[in-house]
Steps between C-alpha positions, in 0.01 A plus 500: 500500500332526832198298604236786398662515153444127496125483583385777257706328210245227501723265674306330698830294688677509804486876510125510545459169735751706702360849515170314633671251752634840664199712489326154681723490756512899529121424573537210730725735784288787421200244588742388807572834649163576506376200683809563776359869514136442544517192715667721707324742539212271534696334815576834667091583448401128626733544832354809523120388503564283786191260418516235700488134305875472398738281309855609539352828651315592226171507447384504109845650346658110456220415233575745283861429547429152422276559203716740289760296645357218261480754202856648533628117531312428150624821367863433601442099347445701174762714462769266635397200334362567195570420139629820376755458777576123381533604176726791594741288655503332229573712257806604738613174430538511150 
């Protein structure tokens, strides 16, 4: 009996808490390769646009950087740290 089996059987167990831990974290690096692709695209525009005022060379790209930054670290706290995945390890222990 595979995990699909499992959730439309009513069982509402391990099989289930697992299926949604993985389509979390399936989320979270979908969520992580698109910060990595726009920031950098947003660094290659912000070198371009040679502004001025810079921090580290760039001129407004670091912000957003920094903000989503924030959101992808409380998205990552989440997924990695939650209580479906506490309560999946423990049901491996059992």
């Amino acid at each position: 009996m595979d995990d699909r089996e499992i959730g439309m059987s009513g069982d509402t167990g391990h099989g289930d808490r697992a299926l949604r831990q993985n389509k979390k974290v399936r989320d979270f690096f979908y969520h992580l390769m698109t910060y990595l692709f726009v920031n950098a695209l947003l660094i290659v525009i912000d070198l371009q646009a040679d502004g001025g005022r810079q921090v580290l060379g760039l001129d407004w790209a670091y912000w957003v950087i920094l903000g989503w930054g924030i959101g992808l670290a409380g998205h990552a706290i989440s997924v990695f740290f939650s209580d479906d995945r506490a309560a999946l390890r423990a049901d491996r222990g059992r």
